[in-house]
C-alpha positions in Angstrom: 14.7 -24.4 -13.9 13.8 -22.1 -11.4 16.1 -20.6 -8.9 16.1 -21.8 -5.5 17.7 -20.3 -2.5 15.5 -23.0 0.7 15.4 -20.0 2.1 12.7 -20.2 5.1 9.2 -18.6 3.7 7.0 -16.1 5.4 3.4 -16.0 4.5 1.6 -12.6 6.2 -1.6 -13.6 7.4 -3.9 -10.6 6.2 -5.4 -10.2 9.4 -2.5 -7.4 9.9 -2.2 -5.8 7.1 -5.9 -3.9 6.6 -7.0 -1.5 9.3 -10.2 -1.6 11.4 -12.3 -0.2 9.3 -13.7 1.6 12.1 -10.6 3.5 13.5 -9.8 5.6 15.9 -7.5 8.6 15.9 -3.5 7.8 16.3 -1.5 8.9 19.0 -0.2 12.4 17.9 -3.1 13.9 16.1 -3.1 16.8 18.4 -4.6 19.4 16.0 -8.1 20.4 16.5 -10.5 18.4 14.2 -11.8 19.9 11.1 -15.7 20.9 11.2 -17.4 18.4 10.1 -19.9 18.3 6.4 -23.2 18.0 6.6 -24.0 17.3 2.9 -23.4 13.5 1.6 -20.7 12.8 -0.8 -21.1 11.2 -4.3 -19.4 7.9 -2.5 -22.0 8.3 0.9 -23.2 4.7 0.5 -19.8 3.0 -0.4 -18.3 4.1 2.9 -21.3 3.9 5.2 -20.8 -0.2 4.1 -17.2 0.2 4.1 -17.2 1.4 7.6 -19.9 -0.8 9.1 -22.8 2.3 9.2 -26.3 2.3 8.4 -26.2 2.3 4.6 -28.6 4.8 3.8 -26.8 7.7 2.1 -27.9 10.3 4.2 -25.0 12.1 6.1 -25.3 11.9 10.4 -22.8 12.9 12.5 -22.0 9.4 13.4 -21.2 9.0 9.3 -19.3 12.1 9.2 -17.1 11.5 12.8 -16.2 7.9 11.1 -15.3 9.1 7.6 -13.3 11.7 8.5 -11.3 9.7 11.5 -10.9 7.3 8.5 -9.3 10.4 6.2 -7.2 11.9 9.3 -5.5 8.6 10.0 -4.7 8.2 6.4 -4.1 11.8 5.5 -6.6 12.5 3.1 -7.3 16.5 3.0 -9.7 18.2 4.1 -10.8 15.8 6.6 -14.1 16.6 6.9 -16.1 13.6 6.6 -16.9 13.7 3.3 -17.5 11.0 1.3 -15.8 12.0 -2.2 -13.5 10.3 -4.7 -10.0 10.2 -3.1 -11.8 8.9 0.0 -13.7 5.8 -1.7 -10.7 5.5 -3.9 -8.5 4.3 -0.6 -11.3 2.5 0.9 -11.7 0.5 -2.7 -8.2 -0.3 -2.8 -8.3 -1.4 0.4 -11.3 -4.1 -0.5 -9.4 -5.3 -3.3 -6.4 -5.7 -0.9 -8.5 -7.8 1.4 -9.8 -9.7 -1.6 -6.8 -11.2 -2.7 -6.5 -13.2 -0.1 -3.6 -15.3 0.3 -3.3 -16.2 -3.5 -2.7 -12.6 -4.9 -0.9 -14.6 -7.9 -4.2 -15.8 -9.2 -4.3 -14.5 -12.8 -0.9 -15.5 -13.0 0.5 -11.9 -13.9 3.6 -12.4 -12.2 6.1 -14.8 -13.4 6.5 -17.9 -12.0 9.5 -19.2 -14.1 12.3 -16.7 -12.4 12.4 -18.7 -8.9 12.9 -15.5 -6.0 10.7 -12.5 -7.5 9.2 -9.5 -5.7 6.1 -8.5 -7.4 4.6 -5.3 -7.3 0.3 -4.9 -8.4 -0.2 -1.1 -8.7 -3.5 -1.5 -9.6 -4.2 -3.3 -5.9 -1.3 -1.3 -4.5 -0.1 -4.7 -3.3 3.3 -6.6 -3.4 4.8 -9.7 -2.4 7.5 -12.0 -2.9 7.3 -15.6 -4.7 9.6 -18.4 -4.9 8.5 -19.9 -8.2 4.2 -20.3 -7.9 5.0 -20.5 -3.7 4.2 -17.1 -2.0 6.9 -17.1 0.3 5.9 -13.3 1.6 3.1 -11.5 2.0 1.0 -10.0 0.5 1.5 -6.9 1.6 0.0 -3.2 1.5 2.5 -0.4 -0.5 2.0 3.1 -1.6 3.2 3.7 -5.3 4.2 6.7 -7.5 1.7 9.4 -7.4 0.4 11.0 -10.7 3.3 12.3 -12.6 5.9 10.5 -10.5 4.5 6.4 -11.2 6.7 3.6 -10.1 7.7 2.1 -14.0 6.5 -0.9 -14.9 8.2 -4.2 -16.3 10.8 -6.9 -15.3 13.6 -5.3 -13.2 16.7 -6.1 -10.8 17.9 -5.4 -7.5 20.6 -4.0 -7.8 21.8 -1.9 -4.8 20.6 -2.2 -1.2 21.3 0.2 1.7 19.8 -0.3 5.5 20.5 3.4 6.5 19.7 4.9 3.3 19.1 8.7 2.7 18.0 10.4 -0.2 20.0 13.2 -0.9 17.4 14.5 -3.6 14.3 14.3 -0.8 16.1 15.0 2.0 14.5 11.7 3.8 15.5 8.7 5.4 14.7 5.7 3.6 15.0 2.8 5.2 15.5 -1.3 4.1 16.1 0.5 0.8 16.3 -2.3 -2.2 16.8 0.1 -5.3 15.6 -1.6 -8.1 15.0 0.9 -11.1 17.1 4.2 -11.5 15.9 6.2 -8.1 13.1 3.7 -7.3 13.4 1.4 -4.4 11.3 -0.7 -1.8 11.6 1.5 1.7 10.2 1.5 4.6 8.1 4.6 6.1 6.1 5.5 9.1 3.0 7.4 7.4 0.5 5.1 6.2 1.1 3.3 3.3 -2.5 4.2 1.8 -2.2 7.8 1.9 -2.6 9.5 -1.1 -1.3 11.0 -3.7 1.5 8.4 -3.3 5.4 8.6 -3.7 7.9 10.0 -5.9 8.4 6.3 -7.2 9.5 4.6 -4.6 7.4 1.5 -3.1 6.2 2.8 0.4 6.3 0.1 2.4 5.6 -0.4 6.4 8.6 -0.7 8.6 7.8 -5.0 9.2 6.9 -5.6 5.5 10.3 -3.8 4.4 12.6 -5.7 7.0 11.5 -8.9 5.4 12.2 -7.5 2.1 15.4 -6.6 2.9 15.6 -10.2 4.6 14.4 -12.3 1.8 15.9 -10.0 -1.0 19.2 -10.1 -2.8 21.4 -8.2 -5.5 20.1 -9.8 -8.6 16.7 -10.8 -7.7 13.7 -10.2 -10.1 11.1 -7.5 -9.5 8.2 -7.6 -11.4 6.1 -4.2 -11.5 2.7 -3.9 -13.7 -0.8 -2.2 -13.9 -1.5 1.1 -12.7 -2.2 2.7 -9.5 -5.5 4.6 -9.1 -5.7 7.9 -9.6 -2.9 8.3 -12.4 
């Protein structure tokens, strides 16, 4: 039988966790704005629909402002407002985000026989936590291991938690950290979760996603980890 905890459940409406898809520029970005392209990228028409333009694939300066406040506010280099791969990669991800709704646990990949698990999709750079089939939290956006570094898949453990963790290796505060598998944890951080390449392994998670985490989470829990994360 499943284990049960009755601890209270938090379901994240995703009305939080996508941004506009027309954004403006964050506080802070006080660095002069790259010139902007004038050709049309391979991925034109993808984000003109993505970001509620004319769909026409032909590059305007309208186009090119919106793409590349989308790439400044999630770090994607050069911002330029072009539409290329790494670009419609993000936006993609962020579709498929949107699309699971509030049943990520459709196909059934996570298991449902291990009562409290925390399951982490690479391929939809989503996680959330499950109480048997109930979603208890989420789901929520993360950023995965980059190419070269990818968060390991398969059935793991927590196993050690620290609120005012710092990795000595990185040099950076991790906070909420819930280690996991070896170095690899769920921590919070303040860049956006959907900027690419990714993390050295960890599971990038916003500052309210990972305080629930570290809320909902004990020593011993399951975490589930599968697929792949795009562009590795």
């Amino acid at each position: 039988m499943a284990k049960a905890r009755g601890r209270a459940g938090i379901v994240l409406g995703l009305a939080g966790m996508l941004v506009p898809l027309t954004t403006a520029l964050g506080a802070g970005s006080a660095q002069a704005a790259p010139a902007c392209t004038a050709k049309a990228g391979p991925h034109q028409k993808q984000a003109e629909k993505f970001l509620g333009l004319k769909v026409d694939g032909k590059q305007s300066t309208a186009d090119c402002k919106a793409i590349r406040a989308f790439q400044q506010r999630h770090e994607i280099s050069p911002a330029q407002g072009y539409a290329g791969t790494v670009t419609w990669r993000t936006m993609n991800t962020m579709l498929q985000q949107r699309a699971a709704g509030t049943n990520p646990n459709k196909a059934g990949t996570c298991p449902t026989n291990k009562g409290r698990i925390a399951c982490v999709d690479l391929t939809r750079q989503l996680s959330w936590i499950q109480d048997g089939k109930k979603l208890v939290f989420g789901p929520v956006a993360v950023r995965t291991g980059r190419d070269g570094a990818e968060t390991r898949t398969g059935l793991k453990k927590v196993y050690f938690r620290n609120i005012d963790h710092f990795s000595s290796l990185y040099k950076v505060p991790m906070p909420y950290a819930q280690f996991f598998d070896g170095g690899q944890a769920f921590h919070s951080v303040t860049k956006s979760v959907w900027s690419p390449p990714g993390s050295m392994g960890c599971v990038n998670m916003t500052p309210n996603a990972a305080k629930n985490y570290w809320k909902l989470l004990r020593n011993g829990d399951d975490v589930f980890v599968w697929g792949r994360k795009p562009g590795t």
